[in-house]
N, C-alpha and C positions, 0 to 999 in steps of 0.2 A: 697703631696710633689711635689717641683717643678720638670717639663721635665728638665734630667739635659743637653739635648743640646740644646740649643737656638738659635733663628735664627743669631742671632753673633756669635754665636758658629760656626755655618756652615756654615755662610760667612768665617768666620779663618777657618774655614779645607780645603773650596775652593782656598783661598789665597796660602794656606800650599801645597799643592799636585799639586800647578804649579812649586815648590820648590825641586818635588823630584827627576830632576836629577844634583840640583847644591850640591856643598859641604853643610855638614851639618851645620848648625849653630845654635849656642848656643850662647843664651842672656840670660844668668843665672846669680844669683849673687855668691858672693865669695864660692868655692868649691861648687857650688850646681852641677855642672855639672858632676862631678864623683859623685855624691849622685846619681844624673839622672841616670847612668849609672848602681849603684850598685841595687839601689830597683828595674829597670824593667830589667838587665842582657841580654838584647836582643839591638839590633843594633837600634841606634834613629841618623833616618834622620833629622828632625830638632827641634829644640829646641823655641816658642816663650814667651815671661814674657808675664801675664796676667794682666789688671789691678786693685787695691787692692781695700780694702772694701771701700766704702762711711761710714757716720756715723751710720746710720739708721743701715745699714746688722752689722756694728759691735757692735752695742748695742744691737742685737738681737744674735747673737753672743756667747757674754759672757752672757747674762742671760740663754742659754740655754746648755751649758758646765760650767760655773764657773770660767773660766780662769780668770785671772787678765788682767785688761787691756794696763796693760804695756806688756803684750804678743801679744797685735796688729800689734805692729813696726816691729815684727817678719815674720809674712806671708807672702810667698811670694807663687803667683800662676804662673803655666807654661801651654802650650799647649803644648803638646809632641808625635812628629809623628812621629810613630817605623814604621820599613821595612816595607814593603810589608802592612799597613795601608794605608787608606783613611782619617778617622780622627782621630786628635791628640787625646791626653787619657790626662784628664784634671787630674794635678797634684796638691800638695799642701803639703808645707812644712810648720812648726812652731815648734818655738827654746823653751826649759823649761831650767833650770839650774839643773844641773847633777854632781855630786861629786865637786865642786868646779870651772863648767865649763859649758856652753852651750851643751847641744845637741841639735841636729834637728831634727826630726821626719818627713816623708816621708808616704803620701799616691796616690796613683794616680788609676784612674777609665775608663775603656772605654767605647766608645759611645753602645758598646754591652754587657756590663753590667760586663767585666772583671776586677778584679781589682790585684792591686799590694801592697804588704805592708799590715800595716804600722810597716815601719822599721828606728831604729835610729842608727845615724850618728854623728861622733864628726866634732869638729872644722876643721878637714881635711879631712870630706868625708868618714872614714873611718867606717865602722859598730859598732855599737856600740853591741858588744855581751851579756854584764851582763845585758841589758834591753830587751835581745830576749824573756825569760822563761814567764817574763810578757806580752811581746807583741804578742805570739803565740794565748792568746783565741784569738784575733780580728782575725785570720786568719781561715780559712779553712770552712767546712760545717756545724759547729757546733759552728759557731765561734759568739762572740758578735757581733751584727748587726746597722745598724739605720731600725728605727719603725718610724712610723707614732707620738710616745709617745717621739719622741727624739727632735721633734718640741717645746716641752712643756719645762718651765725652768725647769733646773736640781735642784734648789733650793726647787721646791715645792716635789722631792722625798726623799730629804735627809731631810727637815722638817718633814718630814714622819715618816721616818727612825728614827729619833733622839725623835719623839713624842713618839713613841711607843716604844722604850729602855726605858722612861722615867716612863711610866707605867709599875708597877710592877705586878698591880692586874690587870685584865679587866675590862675597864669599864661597867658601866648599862646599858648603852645604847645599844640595840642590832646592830644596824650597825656598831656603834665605836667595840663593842666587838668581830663582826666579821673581823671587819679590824684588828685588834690588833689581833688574834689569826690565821689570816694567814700570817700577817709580820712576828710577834714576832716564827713564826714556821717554815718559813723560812729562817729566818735569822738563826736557831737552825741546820737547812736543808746545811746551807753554811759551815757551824762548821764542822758538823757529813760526810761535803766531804772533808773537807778537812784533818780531821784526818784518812779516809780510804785512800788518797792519802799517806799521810804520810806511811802509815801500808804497803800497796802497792810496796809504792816505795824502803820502808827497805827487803821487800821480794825480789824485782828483785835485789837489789845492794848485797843480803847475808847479810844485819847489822842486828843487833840485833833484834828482833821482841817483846821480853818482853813489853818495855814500853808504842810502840805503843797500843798494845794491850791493857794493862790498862790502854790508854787516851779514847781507843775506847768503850770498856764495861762502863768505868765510864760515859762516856759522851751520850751509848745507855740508860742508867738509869733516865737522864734527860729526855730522848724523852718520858721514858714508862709516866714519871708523867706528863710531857705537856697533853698528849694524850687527857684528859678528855675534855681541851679546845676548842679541834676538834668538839666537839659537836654542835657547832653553825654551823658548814660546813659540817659535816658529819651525816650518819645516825648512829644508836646506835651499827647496825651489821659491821658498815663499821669500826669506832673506834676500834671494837673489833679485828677485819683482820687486821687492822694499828699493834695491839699492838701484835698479832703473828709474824708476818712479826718483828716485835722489837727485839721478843725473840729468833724468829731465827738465826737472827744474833750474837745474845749476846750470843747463845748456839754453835755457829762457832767458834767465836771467844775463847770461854771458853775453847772450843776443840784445839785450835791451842795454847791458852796458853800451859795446859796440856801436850801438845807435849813439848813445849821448856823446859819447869821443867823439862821432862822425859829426854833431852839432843839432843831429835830428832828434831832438828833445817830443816833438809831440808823436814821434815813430816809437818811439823807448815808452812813453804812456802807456801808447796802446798794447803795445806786447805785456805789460804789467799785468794791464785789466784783464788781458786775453788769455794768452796761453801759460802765464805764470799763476793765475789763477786755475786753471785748467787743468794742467798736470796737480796742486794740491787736491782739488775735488777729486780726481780719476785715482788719487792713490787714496782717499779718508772713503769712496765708495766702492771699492775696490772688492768683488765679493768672492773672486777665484782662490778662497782660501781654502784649510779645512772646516771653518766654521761657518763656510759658504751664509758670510754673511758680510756686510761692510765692515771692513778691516779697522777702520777708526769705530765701530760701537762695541764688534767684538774688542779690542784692547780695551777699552772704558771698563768692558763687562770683566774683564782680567785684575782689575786693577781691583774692581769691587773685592774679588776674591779675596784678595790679600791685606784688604782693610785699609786701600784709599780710596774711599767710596765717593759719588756724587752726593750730595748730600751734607757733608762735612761743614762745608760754610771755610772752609783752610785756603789759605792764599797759595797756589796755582794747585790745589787739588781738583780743584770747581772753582775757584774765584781768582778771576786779574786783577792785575793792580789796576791800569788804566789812570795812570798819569800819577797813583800817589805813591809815596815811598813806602816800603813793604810790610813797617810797621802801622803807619797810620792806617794801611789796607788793612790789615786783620783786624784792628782795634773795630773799623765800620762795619766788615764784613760780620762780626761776634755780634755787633749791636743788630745789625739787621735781622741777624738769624736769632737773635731773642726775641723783637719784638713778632718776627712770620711765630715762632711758638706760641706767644704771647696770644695773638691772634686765632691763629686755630686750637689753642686754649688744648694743646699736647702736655699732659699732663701725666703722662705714662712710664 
């Protein structure tokens, strides 16, 4: 992955820092300067526009997010030098169309590996809230990242993806069968989080917990019968711990039902927050393998193998929907992972 400061890079931050005691200045385009202002919330000395892509880096670009190429005319790069910096924190914005309207989307990087965002903004600058819920994975310590696997097109993970939906059975082939039985269980693995979020989330707000609960036992039923599949990646004793680790959950959850029928709604809460939560952590760190290592980073690490990497930016390879329908998720997810390239200026 390319150094993201280049020797231009640091001929501009030497230019910039003979700049920091005149007024600040901002060479932004229309409303980016309050965008500048909302995504790093700290005082920026000065403002300069970067130059845009050549053809080459944009055609490399879009094979590697998905973006439409009419989303090129959109980007725009800044050098951005906040207080008490030395170098600017190279910025990067690019527009998607949003309820009937443009938004922008906002990321920026510093020379010391901080970064900011990525956060969207309407026509006037203003934060766009209804796209925070989505945009919160890309942020923080656990957050979706760029990999070394984010160099590679995004097109060769979603053909992946799409191949192995498309098989129903496993193939004969033992490679293909191993690949097909760690997608196709992962992608089972994106489902069974997202309805314990759900389950979760009706616990903390007080909502109902009935239904949750019978998306989550109905849908632990599907894991028990995948499970046999695991054989091609597991040992025969490891399947067998997989499929406890199953039933413990489904016997939590049975338990939390059983509360709510009984009428004790805030008894069924706490076994949520508690031991349904409990039994997931004891089986994702789970290290009595043979990779004596936690059982949910070794499969991540399997997956890489086979070319569905972290990294990718692909809707549930690394990225959830988180409330939006599954196209409108990739379309944000592509944009986001152009403007993180954009930013660390991967040019590789």
């Amino acid at each position: 992955m390319k150094s993201l400061w280049t020797p231009a890079a640091l001929a501009l931050a030497s230019g910039l820092a003979l700049l920091a005691a005149a007024p600040s200045i901002l060479d932004a385009g229309k409303n980016d300067g309050e965008r500048l202002k909302r995504l790093f919330d700290r005082p920026i000395k000065s403002v300069q526009s970067l130059q845009g892509l050549t053809a080459q880096p944009s055609a490399r670009l879009v094979a590697r997010t998905g973006m439409p190429n009419s989303a090129l005319s959109t980007v725009r790069l800044y050098a951005v030098l906040l207080e008490r910096e030395v170098i600017p924190a190279r910025t990067a914005f690019l527009d998607l169309p949003w309820k009937g309207k443009p938004a922008r989307l906002g990321y920026a990087v510093t020379s010391q590996g901080g970064v900011f965002g990525p956060k969207a903004f309407d026509e006037y600058g203003k934060p766009l809230t209804d796209l925070d819920p989505f945009l919160a994975q890309f942020r923080g310590q656990d957050a979706v990242r760029l990999t070394e696997a984010s160099t590679r097109p995004i097109g060769e993970v979603i053909k992946l993806r799409e191949d192995v939906l498309a098989e129903s059975t496993p193939p004969p082939k033992h490679s293909l069968r191993t690949r097909w039985a760690l997608v196709r269980h992962h992608l089972l693995m994106f489902e069974a989080e997202r309805l314990l979020q759900n389950l979760k989330r009706a616990a903390r707000n007080e909502q109902p917990l009935r239904r949750p609960l019978e998306e989550l036992t109905e849908f632990t039923s599907q894991l028990h019968q995948f499970a046999t599949h695991l054989k091609v990646v597991l040992e025969p004793k490891e399947v067998g711990q997989y499929r406890r680790f199953l039933t413990a959950l489904e016997t939590e959850a049975n338990k939390a039902s059983e509360l709510v029928s009984k009428g004790d709604a805030e008894g069924a809460r706490e076994l949520v927050t508690t031991e349904v939560e409990r039994t997931c952590v004891e089986c994702h760190d789970w290290k009595e393998n043979h990779w004596n290592r936690p059982f949910g980073d070794a499969l991540r690490d399997e997956l890489d193998q086979v070319g569905f990497a972290r990294g990718s930016f692909v809707l549930e390879a690394d990225v959830r929907r988180n409330g939006l329908d599954p196209e409108r998720a990739q379309d944000v997810a592509s944009v986001v992972k152009a403007i993180m390239l954009l930013a660390h200026d991967v040019d590789e």
